[in-house]
C-alpha positions in Angstrom: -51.0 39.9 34.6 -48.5 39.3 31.6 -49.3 37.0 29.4 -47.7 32.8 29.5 -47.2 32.8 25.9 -43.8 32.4 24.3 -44.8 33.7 20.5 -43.0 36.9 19.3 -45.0 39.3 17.7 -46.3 39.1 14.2 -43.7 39.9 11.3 -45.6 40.9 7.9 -43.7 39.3 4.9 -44.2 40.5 1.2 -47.6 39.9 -0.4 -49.4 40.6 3.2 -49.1 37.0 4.9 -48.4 37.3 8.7 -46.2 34.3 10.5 -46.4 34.0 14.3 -43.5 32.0 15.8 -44.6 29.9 18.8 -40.9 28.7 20.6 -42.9 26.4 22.8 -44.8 24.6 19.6 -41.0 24.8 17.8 -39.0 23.6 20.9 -41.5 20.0 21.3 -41.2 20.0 17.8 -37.6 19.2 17.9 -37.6 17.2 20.9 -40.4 14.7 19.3 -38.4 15.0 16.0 -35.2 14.0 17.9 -37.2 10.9 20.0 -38.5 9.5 17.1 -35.6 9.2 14.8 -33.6 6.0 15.4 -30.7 6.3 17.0 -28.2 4.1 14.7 -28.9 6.8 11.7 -28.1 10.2 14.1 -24.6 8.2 15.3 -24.0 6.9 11.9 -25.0 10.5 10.3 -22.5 12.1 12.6 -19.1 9.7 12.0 -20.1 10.3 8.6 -19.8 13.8 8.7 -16.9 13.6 10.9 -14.9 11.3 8.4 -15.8 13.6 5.5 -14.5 16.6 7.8 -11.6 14.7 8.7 -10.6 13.2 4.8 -11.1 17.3 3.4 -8.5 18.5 6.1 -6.0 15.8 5.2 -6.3 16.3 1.4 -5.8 20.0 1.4 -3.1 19.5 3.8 -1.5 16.8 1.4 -2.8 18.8 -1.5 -1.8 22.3 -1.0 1.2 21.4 1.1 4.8 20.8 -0.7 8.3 20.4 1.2 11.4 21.4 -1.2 13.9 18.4 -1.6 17.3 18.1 -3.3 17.7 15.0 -5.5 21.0 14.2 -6.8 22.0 12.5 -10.0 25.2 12.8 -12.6 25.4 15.5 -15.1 26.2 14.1 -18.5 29.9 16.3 -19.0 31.2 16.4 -15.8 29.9 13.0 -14.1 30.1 14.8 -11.2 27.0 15.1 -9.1 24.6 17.6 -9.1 21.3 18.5 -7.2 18.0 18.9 -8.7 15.4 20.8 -6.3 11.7 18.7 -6.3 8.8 19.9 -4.8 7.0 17.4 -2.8 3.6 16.5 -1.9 3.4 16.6 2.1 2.3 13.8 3.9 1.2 12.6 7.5 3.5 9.6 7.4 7.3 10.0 7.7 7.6 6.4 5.4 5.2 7.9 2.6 7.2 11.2 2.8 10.7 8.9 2.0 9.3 6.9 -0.3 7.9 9.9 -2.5 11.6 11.0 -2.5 12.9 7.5 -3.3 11.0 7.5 -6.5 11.7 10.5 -7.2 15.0 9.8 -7.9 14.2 6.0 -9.6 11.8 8.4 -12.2 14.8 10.5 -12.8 15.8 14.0 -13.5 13.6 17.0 -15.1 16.7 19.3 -15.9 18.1 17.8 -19.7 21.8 18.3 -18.4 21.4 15.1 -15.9 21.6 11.6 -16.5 19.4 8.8 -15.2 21.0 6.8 -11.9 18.6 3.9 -12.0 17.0 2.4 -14.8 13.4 2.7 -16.0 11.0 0.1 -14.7 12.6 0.4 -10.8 10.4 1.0 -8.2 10.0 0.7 -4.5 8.9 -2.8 -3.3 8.6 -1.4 0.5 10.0 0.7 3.0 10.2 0.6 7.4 11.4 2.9 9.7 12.0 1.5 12.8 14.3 3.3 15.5 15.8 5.6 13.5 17.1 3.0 11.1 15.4 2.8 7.6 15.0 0.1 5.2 14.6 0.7 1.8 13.7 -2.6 -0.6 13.8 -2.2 -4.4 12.7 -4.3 -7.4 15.6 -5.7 -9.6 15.1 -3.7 -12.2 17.6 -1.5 -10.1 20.7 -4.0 -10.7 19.8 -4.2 -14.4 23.0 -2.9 -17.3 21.3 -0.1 -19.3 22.6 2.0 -22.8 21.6 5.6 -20.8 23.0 4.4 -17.1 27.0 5.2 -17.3 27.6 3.8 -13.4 27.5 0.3 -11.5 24.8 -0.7 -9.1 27.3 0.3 -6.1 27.4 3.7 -7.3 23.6 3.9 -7.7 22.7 3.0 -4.2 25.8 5.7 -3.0 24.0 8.3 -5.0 20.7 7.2 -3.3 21.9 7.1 0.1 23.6 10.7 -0.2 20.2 11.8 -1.0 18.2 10.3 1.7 21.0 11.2 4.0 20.9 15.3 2.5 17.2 15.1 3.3 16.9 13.1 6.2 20.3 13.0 8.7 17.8 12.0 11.1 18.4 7.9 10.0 21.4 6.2 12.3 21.5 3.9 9.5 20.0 3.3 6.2 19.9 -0.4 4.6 19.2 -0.8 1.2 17.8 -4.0 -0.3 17.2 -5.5 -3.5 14.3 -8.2 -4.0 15.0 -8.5 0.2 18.6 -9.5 -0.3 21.9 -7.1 0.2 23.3 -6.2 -3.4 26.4 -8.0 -4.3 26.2 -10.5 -1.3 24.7 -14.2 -2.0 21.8 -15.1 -0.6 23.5 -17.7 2.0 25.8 -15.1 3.5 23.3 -12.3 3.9 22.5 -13.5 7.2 26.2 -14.1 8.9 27.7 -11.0 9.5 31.4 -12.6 9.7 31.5 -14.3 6.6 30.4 -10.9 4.9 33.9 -9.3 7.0 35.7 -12.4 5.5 34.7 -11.7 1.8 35.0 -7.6 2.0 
């Protein structure tokens, strides 16, 4: 009769030992391994693992892959506009995509032969898309007179929505604040659209 054990036959290793596997011995082994280890550590070891997993895939993806933008700004003989071509970090979030392009063009251009449209020091203070409509709110330093910026506020936020609109014609509309107030309309009438049709 063939015999009831499980163990495969001997395997000689180098220097003459002999190991015998026994799958039964092995196989309780694990299950007595598994029933003694408390439960919170195996569940906690696991979303651990999983969140590592899941935080490696999203950094290479942000990491490794770049979309290819055009940012516009004024070229110092013509003042006529001009676009410069930025390579941009991808990202899961449609807002945090914007945004990178946003301050992209508040840092300024790369190529020598363009001028500044905002002035140093500006910077995005936040920025919704809801609906298709976007809202863009920026720090004050945008409105401020500066020796290297040769146009008007007005003219700044024109080049900035030409450039939101080249990259993203997907917005219905685009409103762009300043400190959460429209530029160039007092605080008291920013909420009453018919006195702003009165003053225009």
């Amino acid at each position: 009769m063939a015999s009831s054990d499980l163990s495969v036959p001997s395997m000689e290793r180098q220097g003459g030992v002999t190991m015998k596997i026994h799958w039964t011995e092995a196989r309780a082994a694990l299950v007595e391994f598994y029933h003694k280890t408390p439960k919170p550590i195996l569940l906690s070891g696991g979303l651990f693992l999983l969140s590592f997993l899941f935080a490696l895939g999203s950094f290479g993806l942000s990491h490794f892959s770049r979309e290819k933008h055009l940012v516009f700004f004024l070229e110092y003989q013509k003042s006529t506009l001009a676009g410069e071509v930025r390579s941009i970090p991808w990202k899961f979030s449609l807002e945090d995509r914007v945004q990178e392009l946003v301050e992209e063009l508040l840092w300024g251009p790369m190529d020598p032969r363009f001028q500044r449209v905002f002035p140093l020091g500006s910077k995005v203070q936040s920025l919704l898309i809801r609906r298709g409509i976007l809202y863009v709110d920026l720090s004050p330093d945008v409105l401020f007179a500066s020796e290297d910026i040769r146009v008007g506020w007005d003219e700044r936020f024109s080049i900035l929505r030409k450039t939101l609109n080249f990259n993203y014609p997907r917005f219905t509309q685009i409103f762009l604040t300043v400190n959460g107030q429209l530029p160039g309309i007092p605080p008291f009438l920013a909420q009453n659209p018919e006195k702003q049709k009165k003053i225009r």
